[in-house]
VEXBA-936248 format. One record per residue (C-alpha): residue number from 1; x, z, y. Coordinates in steps of 0.02 Angstrom, whole numbers, plus 50000, padded with zeros to 5 digits. Example, Ala and Ser with C-alpha at 12.3 -4.5 7.8 and 13.67 -1.06 7.14 Angstrom:
% VEXBA-936248
pos, X, Z, Y
1, 50615, 50390, 49775
2, 50684, 50357, 49947
***
This chain:
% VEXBA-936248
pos, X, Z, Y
1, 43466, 57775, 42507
2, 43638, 57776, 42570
3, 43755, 57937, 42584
4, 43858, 57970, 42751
5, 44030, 58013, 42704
6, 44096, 58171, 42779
7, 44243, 58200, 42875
8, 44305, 58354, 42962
9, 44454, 58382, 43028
10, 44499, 58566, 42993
11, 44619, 58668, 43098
12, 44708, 58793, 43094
13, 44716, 58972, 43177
14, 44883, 58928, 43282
15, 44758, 58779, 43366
16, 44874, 58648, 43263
17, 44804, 58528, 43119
18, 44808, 58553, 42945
19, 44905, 58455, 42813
20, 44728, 58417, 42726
21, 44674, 58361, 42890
22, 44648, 58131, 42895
23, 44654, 58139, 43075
24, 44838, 58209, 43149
25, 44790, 58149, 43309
26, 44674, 58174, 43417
27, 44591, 58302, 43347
28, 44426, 58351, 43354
29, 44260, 58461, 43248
30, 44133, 58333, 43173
31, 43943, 58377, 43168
32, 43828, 58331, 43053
33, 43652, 58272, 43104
34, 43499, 58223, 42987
35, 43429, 58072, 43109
36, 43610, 57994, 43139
37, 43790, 57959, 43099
38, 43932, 58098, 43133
39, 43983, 58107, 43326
40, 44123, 58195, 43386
41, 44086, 58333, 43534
42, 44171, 58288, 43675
43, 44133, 58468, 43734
44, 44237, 58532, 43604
45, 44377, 58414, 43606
46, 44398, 58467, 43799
47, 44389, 58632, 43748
48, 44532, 58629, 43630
49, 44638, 58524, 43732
50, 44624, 58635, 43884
51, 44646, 58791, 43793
52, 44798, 58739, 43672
53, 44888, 58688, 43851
54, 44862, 58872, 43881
55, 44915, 58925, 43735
56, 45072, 58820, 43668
57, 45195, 58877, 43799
58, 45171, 59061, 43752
59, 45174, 59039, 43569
60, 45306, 58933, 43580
61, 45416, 59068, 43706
62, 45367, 59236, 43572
63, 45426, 59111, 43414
64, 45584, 59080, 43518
65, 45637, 59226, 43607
66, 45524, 59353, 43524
67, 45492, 59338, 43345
68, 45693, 59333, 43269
69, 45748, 59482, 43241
70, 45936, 59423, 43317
71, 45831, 59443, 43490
72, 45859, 59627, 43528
73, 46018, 59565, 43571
74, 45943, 59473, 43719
75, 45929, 59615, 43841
76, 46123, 59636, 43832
77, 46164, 59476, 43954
78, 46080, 59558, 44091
79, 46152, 59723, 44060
80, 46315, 59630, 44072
81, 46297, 59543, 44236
82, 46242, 59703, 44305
83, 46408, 59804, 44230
84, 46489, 59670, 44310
85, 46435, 59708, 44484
86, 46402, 59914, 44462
87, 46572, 59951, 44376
88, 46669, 59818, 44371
89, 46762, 59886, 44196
90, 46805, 59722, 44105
91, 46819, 59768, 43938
92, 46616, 59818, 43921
93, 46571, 59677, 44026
94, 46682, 59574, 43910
95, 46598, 59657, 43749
96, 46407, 59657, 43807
97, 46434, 59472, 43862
98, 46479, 59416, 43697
99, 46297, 59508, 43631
100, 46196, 59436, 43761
101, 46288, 59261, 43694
102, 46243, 59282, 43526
103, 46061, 59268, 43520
104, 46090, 59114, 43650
105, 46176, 59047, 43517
106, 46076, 59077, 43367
107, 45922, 59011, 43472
108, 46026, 58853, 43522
109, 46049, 58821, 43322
110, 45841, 58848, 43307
111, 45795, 58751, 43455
112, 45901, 58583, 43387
113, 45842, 58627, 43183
114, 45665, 58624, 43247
115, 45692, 58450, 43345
116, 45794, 58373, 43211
117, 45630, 58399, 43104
118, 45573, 58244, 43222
119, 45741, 58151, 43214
120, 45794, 58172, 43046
121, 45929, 58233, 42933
122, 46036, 58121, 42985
123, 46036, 58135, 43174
124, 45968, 58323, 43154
125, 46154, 58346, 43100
126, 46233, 58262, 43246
127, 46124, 58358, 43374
128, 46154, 58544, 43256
129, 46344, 58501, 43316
130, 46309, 58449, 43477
131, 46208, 58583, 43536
132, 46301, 58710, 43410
133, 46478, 58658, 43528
134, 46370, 58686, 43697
135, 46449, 58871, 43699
136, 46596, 58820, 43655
137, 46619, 58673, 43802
138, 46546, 58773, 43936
139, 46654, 58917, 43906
140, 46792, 58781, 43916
141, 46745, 58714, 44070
142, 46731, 58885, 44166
143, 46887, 58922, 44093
144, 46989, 58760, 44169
145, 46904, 58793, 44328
146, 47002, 58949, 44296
147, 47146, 58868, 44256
148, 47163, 58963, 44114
149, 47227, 58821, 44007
150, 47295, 58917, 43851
151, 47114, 59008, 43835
152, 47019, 58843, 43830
153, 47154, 58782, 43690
154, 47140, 58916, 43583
155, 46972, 58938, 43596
156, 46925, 58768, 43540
157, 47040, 58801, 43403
158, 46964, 58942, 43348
159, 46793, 58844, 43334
160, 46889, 58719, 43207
161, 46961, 58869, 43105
162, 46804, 58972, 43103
163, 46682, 58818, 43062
164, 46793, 58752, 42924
165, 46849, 58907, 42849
166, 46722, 59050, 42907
167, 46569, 58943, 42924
168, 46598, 58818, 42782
169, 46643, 58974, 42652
170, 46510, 59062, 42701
171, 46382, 58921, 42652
172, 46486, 58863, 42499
173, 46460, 59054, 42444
174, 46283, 59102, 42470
175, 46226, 58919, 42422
176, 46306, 58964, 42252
177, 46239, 59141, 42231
178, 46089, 59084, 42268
179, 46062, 58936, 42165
180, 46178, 58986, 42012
181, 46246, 58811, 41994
182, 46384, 58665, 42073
183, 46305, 58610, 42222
184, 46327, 58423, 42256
185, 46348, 58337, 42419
186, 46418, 58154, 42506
187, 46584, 58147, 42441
188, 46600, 57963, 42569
189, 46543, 58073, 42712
190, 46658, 58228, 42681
191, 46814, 58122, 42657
192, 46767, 58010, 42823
193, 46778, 58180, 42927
194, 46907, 58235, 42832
195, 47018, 58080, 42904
196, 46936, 58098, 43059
197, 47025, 58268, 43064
198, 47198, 58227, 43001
199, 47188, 58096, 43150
200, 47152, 58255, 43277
201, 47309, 58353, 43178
202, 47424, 58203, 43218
203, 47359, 58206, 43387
204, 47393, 58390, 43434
205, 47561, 58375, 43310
206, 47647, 58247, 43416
207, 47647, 58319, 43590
208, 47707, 58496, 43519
209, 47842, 58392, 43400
210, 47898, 58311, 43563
211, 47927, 58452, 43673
212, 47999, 58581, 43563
213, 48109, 58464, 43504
214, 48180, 58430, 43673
215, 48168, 58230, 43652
216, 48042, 58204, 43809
217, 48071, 58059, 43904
218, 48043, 58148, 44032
219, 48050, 58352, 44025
220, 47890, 58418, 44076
221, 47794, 58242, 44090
222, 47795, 58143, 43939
223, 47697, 58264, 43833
224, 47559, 58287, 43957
225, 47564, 58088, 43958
226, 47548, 58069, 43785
227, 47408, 58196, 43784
228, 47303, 58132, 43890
229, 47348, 57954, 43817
230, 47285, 57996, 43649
231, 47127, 58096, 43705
232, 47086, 57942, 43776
233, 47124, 57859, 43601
234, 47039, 58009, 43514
235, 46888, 57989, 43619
236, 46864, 57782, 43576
237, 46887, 57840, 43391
238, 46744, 57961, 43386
239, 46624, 57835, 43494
240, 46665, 57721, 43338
241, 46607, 57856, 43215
242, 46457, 57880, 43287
243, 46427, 57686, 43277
244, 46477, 57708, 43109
245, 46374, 57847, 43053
246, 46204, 57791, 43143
247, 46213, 57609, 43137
248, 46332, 57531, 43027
249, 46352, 57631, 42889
250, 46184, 57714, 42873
251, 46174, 57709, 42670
252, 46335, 57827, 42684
253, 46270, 57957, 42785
254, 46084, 57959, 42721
255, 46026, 58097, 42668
256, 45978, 58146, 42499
257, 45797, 58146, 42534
258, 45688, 58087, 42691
259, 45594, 58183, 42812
260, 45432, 58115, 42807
261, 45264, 58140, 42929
262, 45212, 58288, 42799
263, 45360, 58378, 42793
264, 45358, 58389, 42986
265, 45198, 58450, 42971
266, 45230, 58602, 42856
267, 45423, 58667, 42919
268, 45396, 58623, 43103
269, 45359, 58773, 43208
270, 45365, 58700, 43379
271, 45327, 58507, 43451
272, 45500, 58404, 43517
273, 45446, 58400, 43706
274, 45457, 58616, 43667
275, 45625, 58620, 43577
276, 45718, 58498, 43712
277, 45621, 58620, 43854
278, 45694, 58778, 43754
279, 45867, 58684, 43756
280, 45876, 58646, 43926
281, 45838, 58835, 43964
282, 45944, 58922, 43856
283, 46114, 58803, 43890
284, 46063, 58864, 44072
285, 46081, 59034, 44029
286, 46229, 59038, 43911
287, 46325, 58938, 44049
288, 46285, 59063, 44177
289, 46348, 59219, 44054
290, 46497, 59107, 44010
291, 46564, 59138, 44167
292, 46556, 59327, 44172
293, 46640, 59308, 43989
294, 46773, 59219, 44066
295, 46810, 59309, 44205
296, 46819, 59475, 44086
297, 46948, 59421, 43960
298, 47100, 59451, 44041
299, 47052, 59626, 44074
300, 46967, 59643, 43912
301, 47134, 59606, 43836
302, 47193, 59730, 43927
303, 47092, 59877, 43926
304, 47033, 59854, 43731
305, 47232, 59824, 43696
306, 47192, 59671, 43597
307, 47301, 59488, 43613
308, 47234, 59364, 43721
309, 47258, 59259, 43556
310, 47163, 59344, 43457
311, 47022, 59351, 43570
312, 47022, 59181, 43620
313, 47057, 59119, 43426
314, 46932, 59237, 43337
315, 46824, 59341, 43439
316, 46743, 59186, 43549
317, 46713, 59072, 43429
318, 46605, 59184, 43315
319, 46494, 59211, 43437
320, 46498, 59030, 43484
321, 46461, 58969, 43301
322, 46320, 59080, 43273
323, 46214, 58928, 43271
324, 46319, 58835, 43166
325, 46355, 59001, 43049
326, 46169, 59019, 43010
327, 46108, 58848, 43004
328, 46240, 58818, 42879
329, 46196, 58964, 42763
330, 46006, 58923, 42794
331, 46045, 58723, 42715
332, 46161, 58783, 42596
333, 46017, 58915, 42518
334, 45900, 58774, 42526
335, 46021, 58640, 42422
336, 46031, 58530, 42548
337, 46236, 58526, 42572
338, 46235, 58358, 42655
339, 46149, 58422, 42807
340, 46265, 58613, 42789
341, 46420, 58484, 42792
342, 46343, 58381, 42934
343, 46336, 58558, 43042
344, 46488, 58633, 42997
345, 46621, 58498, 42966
346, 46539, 58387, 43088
347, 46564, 58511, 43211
348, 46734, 58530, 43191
349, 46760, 58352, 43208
350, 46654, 58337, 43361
351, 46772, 58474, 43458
352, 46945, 58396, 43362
353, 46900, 58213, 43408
354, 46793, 58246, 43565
355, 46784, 58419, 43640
356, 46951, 58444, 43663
357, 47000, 58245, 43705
358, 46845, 58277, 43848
359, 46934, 58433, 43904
360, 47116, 58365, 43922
361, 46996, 58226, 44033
362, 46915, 58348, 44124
363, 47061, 58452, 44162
364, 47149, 58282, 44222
365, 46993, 58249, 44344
366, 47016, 58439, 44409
367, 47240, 58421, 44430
368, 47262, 58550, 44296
369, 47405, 58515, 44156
370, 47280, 58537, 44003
371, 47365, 58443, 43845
372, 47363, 58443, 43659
373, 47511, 58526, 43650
374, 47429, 58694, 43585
375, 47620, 58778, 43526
376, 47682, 58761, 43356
377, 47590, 58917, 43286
378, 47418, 58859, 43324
379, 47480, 58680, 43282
380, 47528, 58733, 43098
381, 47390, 58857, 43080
382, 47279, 58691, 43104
383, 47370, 58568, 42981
384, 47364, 58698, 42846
385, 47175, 58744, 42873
386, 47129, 58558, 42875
387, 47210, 58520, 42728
388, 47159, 58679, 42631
389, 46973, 58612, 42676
390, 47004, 58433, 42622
391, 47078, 58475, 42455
392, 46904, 58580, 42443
393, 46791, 58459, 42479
394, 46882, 58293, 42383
395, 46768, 58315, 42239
396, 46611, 58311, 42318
397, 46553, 58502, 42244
398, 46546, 58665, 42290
399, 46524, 58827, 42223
400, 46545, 59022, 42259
401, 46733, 59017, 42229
402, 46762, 58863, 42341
403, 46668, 58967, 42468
404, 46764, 59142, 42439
405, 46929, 59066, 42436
406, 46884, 58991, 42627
407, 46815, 59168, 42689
408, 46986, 59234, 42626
409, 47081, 59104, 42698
410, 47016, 59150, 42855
411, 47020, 59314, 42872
412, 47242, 59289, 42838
413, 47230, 59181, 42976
414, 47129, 59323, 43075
415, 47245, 59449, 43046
416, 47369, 59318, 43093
417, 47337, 59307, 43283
418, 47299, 59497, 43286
419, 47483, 59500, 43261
420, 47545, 59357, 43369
421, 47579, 59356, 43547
422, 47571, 59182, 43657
423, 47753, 59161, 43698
424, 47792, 59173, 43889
425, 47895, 59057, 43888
426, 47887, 58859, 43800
427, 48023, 58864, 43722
428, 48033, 59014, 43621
***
């Protein structure tokens, strides 16, 4: 007289469960029989199993390297290694390098939105930044090997003006076409990395003050000294941040709303063992194409008749934040500027406060001079951009204008180093 309850776990056509399905693991069909209770097929469980094995790592490479349309742009790194070797002319090496770097880029940004899906908002935002600077710190590294010292300090630079200007205003804008309104977001978060950046300001400030002033200690010495003195203090201060933002303070930096077990379900295009595997690959590649780009600037410079400056200040670093740039639209069109603030502001702290401390490190290990002493143009060009931005963000909204008043600042402080020429000599 009793009736057997039915359960079947339904799947998909990509070989991946269903929301509706009870069962998210171990997934198997159920079969009915009239003499008995329902019994899974073991049969058909191996099956599955065997076959989705087969099948994951090529969906999983056409959603990555396939299916964006940024892509086409992929075929241009190669193209660039071989100009390098066939031709040897810098400037199209220079120019097809930073292509075949964009897509990297982009994909980077994917890769670490697809993970944080698994993580959370929360840490999702640390690892956007983290893996969003990965251009941005090989290229530095290749670039001290180099000892091109001035390249690696105005690059970095460039990734703080172009994420805090450029990639902030960009966000701010769209997320305010789109949505018609004043977005809100964590005013206690924005005006933590907001101090967080005055600290890396005073940091670069006093070496420059001190040498151009003439009032070293010792000429030559005490501003390297003090740079690589407060890196180290720069680097302990962003260590306690992170404590701060993922242990301590936790109600500060929570998101507005939690991503649960179904949302992973329905936005999640790839598991988290495939995104870290897709990470791993492409750092590998952009740090290989990295140092073809670095190699090429010089004569890049040269033959396209462009500043060193102005390459190294605007041209890198928008290829470098591509992941940043569109992961920061894609939040801000979505009304989620907690996370947009978490990729774009965050990152600029992560390369004031750590990047460029690790470098100044780095470039200690290796015996080459690199200090925060970045001249008194790019010095002032970053106090004035970082407190143009925290003025902007001190009420805790946005909207369009916020946004296209940042684009604009920008593009004066573009057409600022397309007129400026790194001085020869320190103290002019």
């Amino acid at each position: 007289m009793g009736s057997t309850e039915e359960k079947t776990n339904y799947l998909s056509d990509e070989g991946t469960p269903l929301k509706s399905s009870p069962v998210a693991k171990n997934v198997s069909h159920s079969f009915d029989c009239e003499t008995g209770p329902v019994h899974s097929s073991p049969d058909v469980t191996r099956w599955w199993k065997t076959n989705n094995i087969r099948i994951r790592p090529l969906r999983s490479a056409y959603i990555v390297l396939v299916r964006a349309k940024i892509n086409v742009l992929l075929p241009f790194g190669p193209l660039a290694i071989l100009l390098h070797y066939l031709t040897g002319k810098h400037g199209w090496v220079f120019f097809f390098t930073l292509l075949g770097i964009a897509p990297l880029a982009e994909r980077l940004g994917y890769a670490t939105e697809q993970l944080a899906f698994y993580t959370g908002p929360t840490v999702g935002g640390l690892l956007n930044a983290t893996f969003g600077n990965a251009t941005e710190m090989i290229i530095s590294i290749y670039a001290l090997k180099s000892g091109m010292i001035r390249v690696v300090q105005q690059s970095l630079l460039g990734s703080i003006l172009s994420n805090m200007l450029l990639v902030l205003g960009c966000a701010f804008f769209t997320g305010g076409i789109v949505h018609h309104k004043v977005q809100v977001f964590n005013k206690g978060s924005a005006v933590v990395n907001s101090g967080l950046l005055l600290m890396a300001v005073m940091g670069t400030t006093f070496p420059a003050v001190l040498h151009f002033t003439h009032t070293e200690l010792h000429s030559g010495e005490s501003a390297l000294s003090l740079s690589r003195f407060s890196s180290c203090i720069m680097l302990i201060a962003y260590a306690s941040y992170l404590f701060f933002q993922l242990k301590s303070q936790q109600d500060l930096y929570g998101p507005l709303d939690e991503v649960g077990e179904d949302e992973v379900e329905d936005d999640s295009e790839i598991y988290a063992w495939e995104a870290i595997g897709w990470l791993a690959i492409l750092t590998v590649w952009v740090s290989i194409l990295s140092g073809y780009l670095v190699d090429a600037i010089q004569g890049a410079s040269e033959s396209l008749n462009l500043p060193v400056a102005f390459i190294s200040v605007i041209l890198l670093p928008i290829v470098g934040n591509a992941a940043e740039h569109a992961s920061a639209i894609m939040f801000a069109m979505k009304d989620k500027l907690d996370i947009t603030l978490g990729v774009a502001i965050g990152s600029s702290t992560q390369i004031s406060m750590f990047v460029i401390p690790f470098c100044v490190v780095v470039g200690w290990c290796m015996g080459e001079p690199m200090d925060l002493n970045f001249k008194l143009f790019e010095t002032a060009t970053l106090f004035i951009t970082v407190l143009v931005v925290a003025f902007m963000l001190q009420e805790g909204t946005s909207n369009y204008f916020k946004g296209l008043m940042l684009i604009l600042c920008y593009l004066i402080v573009a057409a600022s180093f397309f007129v400026h020429i790194d001085p020869t000599n320190d103290n002019d």
